[in-house]
N, C-alpha and C positions, 0 to 999 in steps of 0.2 A: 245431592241436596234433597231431593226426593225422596228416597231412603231416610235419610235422616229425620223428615219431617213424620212421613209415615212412623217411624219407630218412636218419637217423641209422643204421638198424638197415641198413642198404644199404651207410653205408659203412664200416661198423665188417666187411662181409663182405668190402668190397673190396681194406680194408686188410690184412686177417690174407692175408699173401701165401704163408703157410707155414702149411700142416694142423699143429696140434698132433699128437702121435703117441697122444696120449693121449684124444683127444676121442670122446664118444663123445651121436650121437644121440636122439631117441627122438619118437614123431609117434602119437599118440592122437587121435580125435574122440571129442567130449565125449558120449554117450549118456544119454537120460534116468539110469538107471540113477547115475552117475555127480555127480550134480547134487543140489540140493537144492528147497526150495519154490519158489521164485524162477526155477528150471529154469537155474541158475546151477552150474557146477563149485563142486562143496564144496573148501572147501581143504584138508580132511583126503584126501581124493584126489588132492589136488596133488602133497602132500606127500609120498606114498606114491612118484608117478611120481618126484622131483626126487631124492629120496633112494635109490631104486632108477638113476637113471640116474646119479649122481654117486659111486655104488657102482662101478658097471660100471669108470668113467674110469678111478678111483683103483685097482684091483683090473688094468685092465690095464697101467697102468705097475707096482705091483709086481710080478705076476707072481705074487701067490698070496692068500686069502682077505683081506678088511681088514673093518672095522665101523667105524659111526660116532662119533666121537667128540664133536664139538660141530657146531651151525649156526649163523650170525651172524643179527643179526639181517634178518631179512626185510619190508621195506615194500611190497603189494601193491597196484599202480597202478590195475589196472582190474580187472575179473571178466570170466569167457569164460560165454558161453553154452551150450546144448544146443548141436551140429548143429555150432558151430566147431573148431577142430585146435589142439591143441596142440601147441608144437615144444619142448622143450626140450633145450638142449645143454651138456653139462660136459666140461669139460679140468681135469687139473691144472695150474694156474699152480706150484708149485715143491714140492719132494721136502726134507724136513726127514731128518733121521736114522732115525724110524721112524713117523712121520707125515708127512702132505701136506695140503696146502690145494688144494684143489677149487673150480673157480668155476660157476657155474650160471647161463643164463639162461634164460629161461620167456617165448617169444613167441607170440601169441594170433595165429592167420591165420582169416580169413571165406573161404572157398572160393566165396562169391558174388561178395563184389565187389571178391577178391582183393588185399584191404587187410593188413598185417600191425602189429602195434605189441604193446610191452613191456609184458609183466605182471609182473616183477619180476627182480630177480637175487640174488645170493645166495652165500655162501664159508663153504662145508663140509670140516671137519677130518677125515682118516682116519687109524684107524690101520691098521698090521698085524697080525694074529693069532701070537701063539706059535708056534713050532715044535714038536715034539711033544715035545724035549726042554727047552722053558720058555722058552728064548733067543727076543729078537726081533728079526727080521727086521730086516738092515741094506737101506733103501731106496737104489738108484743115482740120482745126481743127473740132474736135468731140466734139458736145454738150451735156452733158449729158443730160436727163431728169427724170427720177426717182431719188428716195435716193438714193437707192443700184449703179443704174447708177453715182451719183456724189460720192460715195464712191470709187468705183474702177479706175472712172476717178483721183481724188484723191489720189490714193497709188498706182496707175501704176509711179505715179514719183518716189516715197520710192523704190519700187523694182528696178527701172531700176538703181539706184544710186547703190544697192545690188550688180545690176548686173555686176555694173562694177569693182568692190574691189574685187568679188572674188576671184579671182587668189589674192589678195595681201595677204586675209585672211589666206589661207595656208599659202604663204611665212612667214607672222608675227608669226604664229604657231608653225613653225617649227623653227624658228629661236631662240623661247621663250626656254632657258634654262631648266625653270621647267619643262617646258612640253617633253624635251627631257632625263628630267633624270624620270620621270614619264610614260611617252610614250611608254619606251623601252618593257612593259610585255603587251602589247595588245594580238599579239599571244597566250600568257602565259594562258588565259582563256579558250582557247579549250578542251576539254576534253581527257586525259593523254588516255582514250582506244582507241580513232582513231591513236595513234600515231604518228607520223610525215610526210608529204607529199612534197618531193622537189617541189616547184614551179615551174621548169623546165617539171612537168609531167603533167601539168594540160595546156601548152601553146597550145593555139590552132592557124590555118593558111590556111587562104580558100581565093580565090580568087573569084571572080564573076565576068562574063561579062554581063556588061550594056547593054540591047537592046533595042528595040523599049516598047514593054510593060511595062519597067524599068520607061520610060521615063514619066513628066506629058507634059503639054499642052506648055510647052517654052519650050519642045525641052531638059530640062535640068533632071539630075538622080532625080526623086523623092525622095527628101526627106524622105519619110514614109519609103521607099522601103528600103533604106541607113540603116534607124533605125531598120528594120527589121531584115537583115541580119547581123547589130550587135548585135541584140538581140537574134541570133541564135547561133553566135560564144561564147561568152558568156556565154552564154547557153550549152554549150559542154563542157567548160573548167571548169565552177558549177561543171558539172556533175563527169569528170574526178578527183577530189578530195574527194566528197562524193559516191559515185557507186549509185548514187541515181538519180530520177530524181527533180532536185531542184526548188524550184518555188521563179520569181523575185516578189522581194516587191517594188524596189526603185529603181527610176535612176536618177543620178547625171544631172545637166546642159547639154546637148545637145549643144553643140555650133560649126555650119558650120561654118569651114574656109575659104572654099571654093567651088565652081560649080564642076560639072561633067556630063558629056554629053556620050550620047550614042554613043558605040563604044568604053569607060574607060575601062579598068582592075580595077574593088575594090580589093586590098588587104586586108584583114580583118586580124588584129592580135588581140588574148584574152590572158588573164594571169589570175591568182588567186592573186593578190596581198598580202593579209591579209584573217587570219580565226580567228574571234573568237569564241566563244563557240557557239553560233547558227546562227551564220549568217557570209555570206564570203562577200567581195569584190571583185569583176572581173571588172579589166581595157580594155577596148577596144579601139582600135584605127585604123582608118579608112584613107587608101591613095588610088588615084588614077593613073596610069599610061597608058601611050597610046604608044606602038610601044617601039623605044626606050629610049623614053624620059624619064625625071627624076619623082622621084615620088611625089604628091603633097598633104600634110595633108590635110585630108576633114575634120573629124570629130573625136572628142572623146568622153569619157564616160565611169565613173564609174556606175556601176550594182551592188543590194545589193542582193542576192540570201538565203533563208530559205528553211532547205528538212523537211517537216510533212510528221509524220508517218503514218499509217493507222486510228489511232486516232485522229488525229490533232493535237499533242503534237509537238513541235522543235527538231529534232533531235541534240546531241552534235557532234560537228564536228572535225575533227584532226587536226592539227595545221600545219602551211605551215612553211616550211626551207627556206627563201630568197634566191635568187639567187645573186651572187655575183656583186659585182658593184653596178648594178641601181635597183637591186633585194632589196635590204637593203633600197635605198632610195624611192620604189614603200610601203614595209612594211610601214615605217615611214607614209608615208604619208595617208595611207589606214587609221592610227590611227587616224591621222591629221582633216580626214574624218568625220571619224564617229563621231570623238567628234564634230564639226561643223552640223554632219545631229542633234544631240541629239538637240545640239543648238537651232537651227533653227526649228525641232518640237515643242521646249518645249516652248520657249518664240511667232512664229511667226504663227504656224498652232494654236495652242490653241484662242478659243475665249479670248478675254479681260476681261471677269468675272470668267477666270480661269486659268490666269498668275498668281503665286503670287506676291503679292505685291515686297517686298525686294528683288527681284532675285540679285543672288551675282555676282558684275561686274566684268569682266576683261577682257584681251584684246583680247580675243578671240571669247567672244559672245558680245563684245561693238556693234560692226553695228547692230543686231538682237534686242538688249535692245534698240539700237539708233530707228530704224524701227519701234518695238512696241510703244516704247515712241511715235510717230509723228503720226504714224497710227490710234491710239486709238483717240488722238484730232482729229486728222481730220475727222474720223468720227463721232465721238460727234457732231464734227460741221457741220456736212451731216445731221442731222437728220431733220425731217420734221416738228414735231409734239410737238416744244418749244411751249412754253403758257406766254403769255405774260404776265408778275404777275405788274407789275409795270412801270408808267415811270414819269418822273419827270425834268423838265429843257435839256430835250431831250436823257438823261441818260433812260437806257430801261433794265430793268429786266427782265429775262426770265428763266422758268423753267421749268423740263424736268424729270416725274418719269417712270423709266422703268427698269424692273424684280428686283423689291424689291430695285434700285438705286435711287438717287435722286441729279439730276446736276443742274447748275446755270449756265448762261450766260447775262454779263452783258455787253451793248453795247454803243458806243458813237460813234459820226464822230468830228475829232479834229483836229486844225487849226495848224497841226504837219504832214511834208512828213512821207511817211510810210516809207523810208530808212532810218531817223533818229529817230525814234519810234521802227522800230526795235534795232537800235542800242543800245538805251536806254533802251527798256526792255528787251534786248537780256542777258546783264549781269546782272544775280541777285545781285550783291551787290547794282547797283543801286538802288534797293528798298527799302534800310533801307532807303533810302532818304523821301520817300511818304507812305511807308505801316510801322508803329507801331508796328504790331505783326511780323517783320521783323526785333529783337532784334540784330542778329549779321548774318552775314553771309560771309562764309571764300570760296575761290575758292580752293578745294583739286586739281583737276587736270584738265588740259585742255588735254583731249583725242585724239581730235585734230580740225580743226579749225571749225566745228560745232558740238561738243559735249563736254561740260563742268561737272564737278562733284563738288558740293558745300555741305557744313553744313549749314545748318539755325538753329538760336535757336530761340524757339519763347515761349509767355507765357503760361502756364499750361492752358488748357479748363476743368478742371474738373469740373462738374456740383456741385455748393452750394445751399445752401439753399437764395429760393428766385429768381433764374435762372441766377447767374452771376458766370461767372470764378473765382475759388479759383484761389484768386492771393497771397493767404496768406500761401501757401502750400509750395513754395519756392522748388519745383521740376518745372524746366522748360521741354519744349518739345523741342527735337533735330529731325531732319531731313535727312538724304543724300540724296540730289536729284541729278539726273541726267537730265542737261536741255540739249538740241538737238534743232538747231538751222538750220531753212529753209529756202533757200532765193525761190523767184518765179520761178517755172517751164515753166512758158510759162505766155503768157496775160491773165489777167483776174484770176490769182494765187495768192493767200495772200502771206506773208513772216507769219512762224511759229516759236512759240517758245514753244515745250511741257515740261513739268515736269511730274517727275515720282521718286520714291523711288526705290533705290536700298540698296545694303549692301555693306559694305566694310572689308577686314579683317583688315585694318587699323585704322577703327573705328568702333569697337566692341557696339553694343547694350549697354546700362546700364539694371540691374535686374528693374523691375518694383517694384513701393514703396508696391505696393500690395503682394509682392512676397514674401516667409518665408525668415529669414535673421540669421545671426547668431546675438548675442546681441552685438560683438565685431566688426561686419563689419559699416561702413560707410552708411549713406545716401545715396542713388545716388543723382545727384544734376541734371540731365536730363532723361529724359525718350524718349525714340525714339519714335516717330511719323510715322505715313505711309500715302503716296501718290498714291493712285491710278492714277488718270487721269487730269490733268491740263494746264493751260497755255493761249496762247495768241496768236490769230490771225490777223494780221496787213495786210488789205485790200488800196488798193489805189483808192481813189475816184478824185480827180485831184494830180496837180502837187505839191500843197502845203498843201492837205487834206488827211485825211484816215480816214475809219472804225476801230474802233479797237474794240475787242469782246477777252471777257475774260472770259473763262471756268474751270468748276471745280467740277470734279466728286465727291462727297461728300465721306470720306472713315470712318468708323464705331467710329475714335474719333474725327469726326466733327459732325455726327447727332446725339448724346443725348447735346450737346450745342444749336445747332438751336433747335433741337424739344421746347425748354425751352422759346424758343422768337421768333417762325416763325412771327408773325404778327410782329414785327420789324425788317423783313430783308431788306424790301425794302428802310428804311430810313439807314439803316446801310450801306448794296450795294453804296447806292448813295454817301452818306460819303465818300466811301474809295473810289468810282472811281472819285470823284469829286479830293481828293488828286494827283491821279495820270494824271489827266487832267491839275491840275495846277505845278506839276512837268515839264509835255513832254512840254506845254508851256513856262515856263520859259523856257526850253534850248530846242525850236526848231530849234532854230541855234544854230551850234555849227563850230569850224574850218574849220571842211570839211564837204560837204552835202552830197559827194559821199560815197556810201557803199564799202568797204572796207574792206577785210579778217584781221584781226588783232588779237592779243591777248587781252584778256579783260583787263588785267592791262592796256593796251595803256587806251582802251577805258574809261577806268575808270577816269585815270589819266586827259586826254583832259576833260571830263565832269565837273572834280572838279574843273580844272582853270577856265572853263567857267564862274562859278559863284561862287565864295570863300564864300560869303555871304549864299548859297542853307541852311547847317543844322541851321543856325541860323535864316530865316525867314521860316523854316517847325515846329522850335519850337514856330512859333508865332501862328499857324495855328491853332485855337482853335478846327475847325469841324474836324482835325484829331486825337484827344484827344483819341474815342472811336470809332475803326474798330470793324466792323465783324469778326471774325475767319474765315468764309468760304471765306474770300476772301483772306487769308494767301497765299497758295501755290495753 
């Protein structure tokens, strides 16, 4: 595992072929001093360093004071010891109007035996400080120039859109019925021999005065410092439920409410919220007051705390008694939590070649499948290292093999605004209009106003003899896709439209025709299909022009089809996008030119007055007779 890390951290340096302008170092060895019992870096010293060097980054692309505004969350892979170095490095990944997303990473090097490997990373919001006349500071945009640099410039949009639902994602959580009549035994997991622990025992109450040392270079309570001492209260209130001393793995969003200047009172309060069997919850929350004035929330934060034993095993932990009133509703919510950290590990930390396919939607991890879906396109579309397989009447083929994958990207500029191209590719049923292997496709549910759930049925690819789809087989392929729909971040940002497979409990798989049956059961008359990676990127090249670039990550019952006709994919590609060239054409006017939040039924409906005549002059359309497969979904 070691090896692996070390070889990974190698070539993520090898890649970045272009210094960010903005990166900014920082190389510590860990001194006792620095550590805690264990002679392990405390993390509230982490914190300090990551947040002071992610200051630096942010503060030299603006070019004048910034403060912290939020941290994402942080999952902490390994601990460093006394006597090792720490590295850690931040850039900004992208420049918002008066905030910036900052990336951080924190690698752990042995100076003995010259080993390096990942202690965590991390994406931190800055803002800028006022001017002296209250105005804030307009930030100048960040150009990426590596890949890795246009991927994160890239998916610092997707996260900040994260950033801002999250508070609602709770509320929708908890509001969800099932999840409250399911929710209620999270406790219930703890191990019956610690036996019960009022949460009232584990609250912890420290005050700190803010001094000059507290303080960074604006005069205001360091940041780091804040995170510190709530990772200390926290930290005592772990402790007071297990008699142990417990080690943090995870902490929730950091989000500053507000400044505090030297000369503040921090009040610091901890609570155990939730325990389940090896891991607890601890709430922190941070005000400040001065003299007699009122108190003012600075900061919160949930702490995920784990006690290993002398072996390294998880200790089982007792289970906490809520405390009456808001004690009942911190429980709840602790559950709320964790099911959301699973979440968010499982579909958004995982590479994209180790999501699975079908991940099963619901309302509670939709933004994280909405995220992966747009993320994965978008960086498909970040890559560097397309090959130009083809081009033809200005239509541009291009392909892209990497670790045993193999995607397509097919390109045109069309005499179509990109807000009405998005519009039109934005809902799939539009496409039975131009794509063929687009046999039916039904809207299950609109999620909300950029994320859609559809069925598509399309024809069997089974390989025959001779290299052509059993069409005679009369099992079709079904689909659920989840399309996720992006409008422009900023200038010089496509509008996106990605596809991806998920599962539904409301549409259950069919058994496959391959599969043992009894003599008495049914055919299936569809077979599910799977969507890795897909979609469409609609660029604005003038006012009445756009690039549009259509991608699509090939998934295991699309490559024994091409493999059987590679040398005819390029007149195939051309076919189908020639189809949907002469679709966005015909209706590059439509009612309205301006984009507009709508339900796809509207937009359906406006499309099909536009031209009543569209299905009967696409049946005239000879060259759409015979599409590619790979350009289905």
């Amino acid at each position: 595992m070691m090896k692996e890390e070390e070889k990974e951290i190698k070539e993520e340096e090898e890649e970045e072929e272009e210094v960010n302008p903005t990166e900014v170092k920082m190389s510590q060895i860990v001194m006792p001093s620095h550590s805690n019992h264990r002679r392990e870096l405390s993390v509230g010293q982490l914190l300090k360093w990551m947040d002071s060097t992610a200051c630096l980054s942010a503060e030299k692309h603006a070019g004048c004071s910034c403060v912290t505004a939020s941290i994402d969350d942080i999952y902490f892979e390994q601990t460093i010891s006394v006597g090792q170095v720490v590295n850690i490095k931040a850039k900004v990944n992208r420049a918002f109007n008066t905030s910036m997303e900052v990336g951080i990473v924190v690698v752990c090097e042995d100076l003995y035996t010259d080993r390096s490997w990942r202690i965590c990373h991390a994406f931190a919001t800055f803002v800028t400080q006022r001017s002296a006349s209250g105005t804030k500071v307009q930030l100048s945009p960040l150009r990426p120039g590596s890949q890795r640099q246009q991927e994160e410039h890239s998916l610092a949009a997707e996260r900040r859109r994260m950033r801002r639902v999250h508070d609602d994602i709770i509320k929708d959580l908890l509001s969800d019925r099932t999840f409250q009549q399911g929710g209620g035994g999270g406790g219930a997991g703890a191990g019956p021999a610690g036996g019960v622990v009022a949460a009232e025992k584990t609250r912890v109450e420290s005050v700190e005065l803010v001094l000059p040392p507290h303080a960074n270079h604006q005069v205001n309570t360091f940041g780091g410092q804040i995170m510190a001492w709530m990772v200390n209260v926290a930290t005592i209130a772990a402790s007071r439920l297990c008699h142990a001393h417990p080690s943090l793995r995870s902490i929730d969003m950091f989000t500053f409410r507000g400044p505090s200047q030297v000369g503040d009172r921090l009040l610091l309060r901890a609570i155990v919220n939730n325990a389940f069997r090896t891991s607890m919850e601890v709430g922190v929350q941070a005000e400040a007051y001065r003299g007699g004035g009122p108190n003012r929330h600075i900061n919160s934060a949930f702490m995920t705390f784990e006690v290993p034993d002398a072996h390294g095993h998880l200790r089982t932990l007792p289970r906490i008694q809520p405390e009456p009133l808001h004690g009942e509703r911190r429980f709840q919510e602790a559950i709320a939590r964790k099911k959301i950290r699973l979440d968010r590990k499982y579909i958004i930390s995982c590479k994209q070649a180790e999501v699975p396919l079908s991940v099963p939607w619901n309302s509670s991890n939709q933004v994280y499948l909405s995220y992966n879906n747009v993320s994965a396109l978008k960086m498909l579309a970040a890559r560097n290292n397309w090959q130009l397989n083809s081009e033809e009447d200005q239509v541009c083929l291009y392909t892209l093999e990497q670790q045993g994958s193999l995607s397509f990207r097919v390109e045109a500029e069309l005499d179509v605004s990109a807000q009405r191209a998005f519009r039109l590719l934005g809902d799939l049923r539009n496409r039975t209009h131009w794509d063929r292997h687009y046999l039916k496709c039904d809207l299950i549910r609109s999620a909300d106003k950029d994320d859609f759930l559809y069925r598509v049925v399309a024809p069997s690819v089974d390989p025959a003899p001779g290299g052509s789809a059993n069409q005679d087989a009369g099992v079709l392929q079904e689909f659920i896709l989840l399309a996720s729909r992006r409008r422009p971040c900023g200038p010089g940002d496509p509008y996106v439209v990605a596809l991806r497979s998920v599962s539904l409990p409301t549409h259950p798989s069919s058994p496959s025709p391959s599969s043992p049956s009894s003599p008495s059961s049914p055919s299936p008359t569809h077979r599910r299909g799977e969507v890795l990676c897909a979609g469409f990127t609609i660029l604005a090249t003038s006012k009445s022009t756009s690039l549009i670039s259509y991608y699509n990550q090939a998934s295991p019952e699309v490559l024994p089809y091409i493999s059987t006709d590679i040398a005819g994919l390029s007149s195939s590609f051309y076919r189908s996008f020639c189809c949907c060239r002469e679709y966005l054409t015909q209706n590059c006017l439509g009612p309205r030119d301006q984009d507009q939040d709508q339900d796809p039924d509207q937009d359906q409906d406006q499309d099909q007055d536009q031209d009543p005549d569209q299905d009967q002059d696409q049946d005239q359309d000879q060259d759409c007779s015979r599409l590619d497969y790979v350009t289905l979904l």
